[in-house]
C-alpha positions as CSV (number, residue, x, y, z in Angstrom):
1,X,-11.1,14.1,-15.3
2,X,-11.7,12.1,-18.5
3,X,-12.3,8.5,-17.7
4,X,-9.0,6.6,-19.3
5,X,-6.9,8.7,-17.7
6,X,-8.6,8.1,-14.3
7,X,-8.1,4.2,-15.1
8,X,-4.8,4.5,-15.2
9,X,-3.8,6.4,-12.4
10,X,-5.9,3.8,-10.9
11,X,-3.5,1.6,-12.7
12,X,-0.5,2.9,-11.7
13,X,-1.1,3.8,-7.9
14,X,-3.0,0.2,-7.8
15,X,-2.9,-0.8,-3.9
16,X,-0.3,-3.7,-4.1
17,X,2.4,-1.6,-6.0
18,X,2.3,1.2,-2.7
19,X,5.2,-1.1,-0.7
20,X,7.0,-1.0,-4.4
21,X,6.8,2.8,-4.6
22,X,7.2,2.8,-0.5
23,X,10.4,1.1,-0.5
24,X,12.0,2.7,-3.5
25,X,12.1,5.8,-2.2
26,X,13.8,4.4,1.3
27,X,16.0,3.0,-0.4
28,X,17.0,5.7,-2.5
29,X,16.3,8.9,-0.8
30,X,17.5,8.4,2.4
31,X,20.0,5.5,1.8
32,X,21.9,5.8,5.5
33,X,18.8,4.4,7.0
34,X,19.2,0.8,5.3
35,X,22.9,0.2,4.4
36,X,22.6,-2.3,1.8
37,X,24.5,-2.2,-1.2
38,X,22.5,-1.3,-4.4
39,X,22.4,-4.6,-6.1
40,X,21.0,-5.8,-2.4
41,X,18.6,-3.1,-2.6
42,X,17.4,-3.8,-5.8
43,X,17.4,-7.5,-4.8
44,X,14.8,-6.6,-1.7
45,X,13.0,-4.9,-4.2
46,X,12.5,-7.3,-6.6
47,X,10.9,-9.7,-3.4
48,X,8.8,-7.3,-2.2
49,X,7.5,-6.5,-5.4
50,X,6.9,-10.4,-6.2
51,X,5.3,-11.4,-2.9
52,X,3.4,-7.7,-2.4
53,X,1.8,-7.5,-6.4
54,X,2.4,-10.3,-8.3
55,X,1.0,-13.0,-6.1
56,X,-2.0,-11.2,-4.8
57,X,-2.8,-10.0,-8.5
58,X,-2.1,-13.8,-9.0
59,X,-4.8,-14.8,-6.3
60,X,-7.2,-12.6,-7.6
61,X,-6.8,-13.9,-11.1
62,X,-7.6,-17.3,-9.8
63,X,-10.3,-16.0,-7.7
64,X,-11.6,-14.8,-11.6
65,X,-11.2,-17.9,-12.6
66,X,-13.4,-19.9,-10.4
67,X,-15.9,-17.1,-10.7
68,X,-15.9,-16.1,-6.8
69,X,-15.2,-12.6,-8.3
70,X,-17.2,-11.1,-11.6
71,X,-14.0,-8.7,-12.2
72,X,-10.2,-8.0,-11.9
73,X,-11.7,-4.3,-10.2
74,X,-13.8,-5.9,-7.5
75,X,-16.2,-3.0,-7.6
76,X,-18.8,-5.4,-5.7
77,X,-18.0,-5.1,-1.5
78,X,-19.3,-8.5,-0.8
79,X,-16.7,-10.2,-3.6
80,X,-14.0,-7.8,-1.9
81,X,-13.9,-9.9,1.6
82,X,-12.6,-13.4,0.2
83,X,-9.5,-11.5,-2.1
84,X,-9.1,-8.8,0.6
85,X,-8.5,-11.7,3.7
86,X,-6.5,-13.7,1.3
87,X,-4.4,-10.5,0.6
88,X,-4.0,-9.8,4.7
89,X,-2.8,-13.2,4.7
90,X,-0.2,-12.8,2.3
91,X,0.8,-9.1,3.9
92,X,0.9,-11.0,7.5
93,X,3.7,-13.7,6.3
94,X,5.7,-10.9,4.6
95,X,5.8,-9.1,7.2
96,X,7.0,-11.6,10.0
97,X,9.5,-12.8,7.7
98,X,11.0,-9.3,7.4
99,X,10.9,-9.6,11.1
100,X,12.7,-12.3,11.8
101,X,15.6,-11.9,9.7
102,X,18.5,-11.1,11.4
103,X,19.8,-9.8,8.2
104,X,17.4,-7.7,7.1
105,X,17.2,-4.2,9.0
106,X,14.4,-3.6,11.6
107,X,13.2,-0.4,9.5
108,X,12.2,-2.5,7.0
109,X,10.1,-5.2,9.0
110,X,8.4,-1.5,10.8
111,X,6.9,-0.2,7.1
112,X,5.8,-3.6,6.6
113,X,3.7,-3.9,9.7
114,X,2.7,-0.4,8.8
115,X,1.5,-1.4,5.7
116,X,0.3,-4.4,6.3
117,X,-2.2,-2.9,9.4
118,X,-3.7,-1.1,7.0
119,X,-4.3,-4.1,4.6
120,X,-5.6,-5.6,7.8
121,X,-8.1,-2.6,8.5
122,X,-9.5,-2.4,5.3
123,X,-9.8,-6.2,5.4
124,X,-12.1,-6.0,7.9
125,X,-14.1,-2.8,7.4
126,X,-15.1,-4.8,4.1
127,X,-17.2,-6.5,6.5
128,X,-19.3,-3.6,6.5
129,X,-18.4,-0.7,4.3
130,X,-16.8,-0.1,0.8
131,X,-13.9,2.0,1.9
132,X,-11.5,3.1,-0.9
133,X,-8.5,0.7,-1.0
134,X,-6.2,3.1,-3.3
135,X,-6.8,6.1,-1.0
136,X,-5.8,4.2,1.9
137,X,-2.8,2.9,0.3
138,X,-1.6,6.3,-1.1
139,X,-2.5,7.6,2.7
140,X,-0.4,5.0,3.8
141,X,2.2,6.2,1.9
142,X,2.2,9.4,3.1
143,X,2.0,8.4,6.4
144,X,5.2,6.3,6.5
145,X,6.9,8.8,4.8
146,X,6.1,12.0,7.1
147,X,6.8,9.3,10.3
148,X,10.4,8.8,8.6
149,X,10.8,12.2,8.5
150,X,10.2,13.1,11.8
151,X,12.1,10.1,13.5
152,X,15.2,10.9,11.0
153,X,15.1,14.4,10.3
154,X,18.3,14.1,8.3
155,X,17.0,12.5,5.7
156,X,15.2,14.0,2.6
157,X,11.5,12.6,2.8
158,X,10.4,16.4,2.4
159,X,10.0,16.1,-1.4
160,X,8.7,12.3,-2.1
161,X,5.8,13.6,0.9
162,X,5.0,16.4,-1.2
163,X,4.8,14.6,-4.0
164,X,2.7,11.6,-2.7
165,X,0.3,14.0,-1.0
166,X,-0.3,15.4,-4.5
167,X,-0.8,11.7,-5.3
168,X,-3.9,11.2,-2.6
169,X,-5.4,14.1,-4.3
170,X,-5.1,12.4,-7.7
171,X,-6.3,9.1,-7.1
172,X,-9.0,10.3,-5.0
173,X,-10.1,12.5,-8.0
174,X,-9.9,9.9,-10.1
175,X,-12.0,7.2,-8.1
176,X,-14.3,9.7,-8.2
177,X,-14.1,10.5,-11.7
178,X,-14.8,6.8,-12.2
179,X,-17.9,6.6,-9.5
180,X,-15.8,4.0,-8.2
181,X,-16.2,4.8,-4.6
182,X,-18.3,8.0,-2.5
183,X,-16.6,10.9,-1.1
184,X,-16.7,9.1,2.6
185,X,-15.6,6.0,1.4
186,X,-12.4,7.8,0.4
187,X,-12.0,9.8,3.6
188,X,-12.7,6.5,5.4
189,X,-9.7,5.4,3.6
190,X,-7.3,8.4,4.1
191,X,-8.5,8.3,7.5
192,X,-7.1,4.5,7.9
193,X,-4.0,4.7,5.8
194,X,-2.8,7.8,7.9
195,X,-3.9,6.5,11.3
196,X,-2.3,2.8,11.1
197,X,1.3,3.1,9.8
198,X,2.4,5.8,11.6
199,X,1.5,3.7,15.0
200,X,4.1,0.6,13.6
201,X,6.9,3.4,13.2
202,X,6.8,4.5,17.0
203,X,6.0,1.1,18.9
């Protein structure tokens, strides 16, 4: 894989956009489960988008800024624990906000907690190890959305899993492609972002 077009997958399936991605295709693949209207839907969208990218892309800016990180990427494991904690942080208030709104649906507060254990996990094995952040949040993505199917059978998850399984395999190749990251430390990843979000779907 040539190197610019491994950047940009890396780009475009970057960590903080999976709840975007995650979401979108809840809300418009399987609308019965969340009976919002669409310009509620898009609403939703537009705050999980703002307080799951845009302000930990922010935070990491800032952390660029006062030179506690030497790059946007992060490619260093010891820089990753200060951005990564502050990023759990974030994930953690989202996600009991979503929780205890009475007027926001339960399934929606359930994906969060699955995606934010997984922020969690990887926030902590950056203690020790480098694991692969993008194929734990693509894992994570397929793991909500195989648990969705199986708890709502009705609903068409069949082709968006298909499709983000395809995407674990390109983002994996592609953080390889850029010797970003070791075969383990992207099965370490997988491993976590199929084990942890399935768990918040059927507590």
């Amino acid at each position: 894989m040539h190197a610019n077009t491994a950047r940009l997958i890396s780009v475009l399936l970057h960590p903080a956009l999976i709840p975007t991605y995650v979401f979108s295709v809840i809300f418009f693949f399987a609308p019965s489960l969340i009976a919002y209207k669409s310009e509620q839907k898009l609403a939703l969208l537009a705050m999980i988008f703002l307080l799951t990218f845009i302000f930990p892309v922010l935070s990491l800016f800032i952390y660029y800024k006062l030179r506690l990180i030497s790059s946007l990427s992060i490619v260093n494991r010891q820089e990753r624990i200060l951005p990564f904690l502050t990023i759990s942080i974030f994930y953690l208030v989202i996600t009991y906000f979503f929780s205890t709104q009475p007027h926001i649906f339960s399934l929606v507060g359930q994906v969060m907690l699955g995606i934010t254990l997984v922020v969690v996990a990887v926030a902590i094995a950056t203690f020790f190890y480098k694991i692969s952040v993008h194929s734990a949040g693509v894992g994570g993505a397929v793991s909500i959305l195989m648990g969705l199917q199986y708890l709502y059978p009705q609903e068409y998850f069949l082709y968006p899993i298909i499709l983000w399984i395809f995407l674990l395999g390109l983002v994996m190749s592609a953080r390889l492609a850029l010797e970003a990251h070791t075969f383990d430390e992207l099965i370490a990843g997988v491993l976590v972002g199929l084990g942890l979000p399935i768990m918040a779907l059927f507590l």
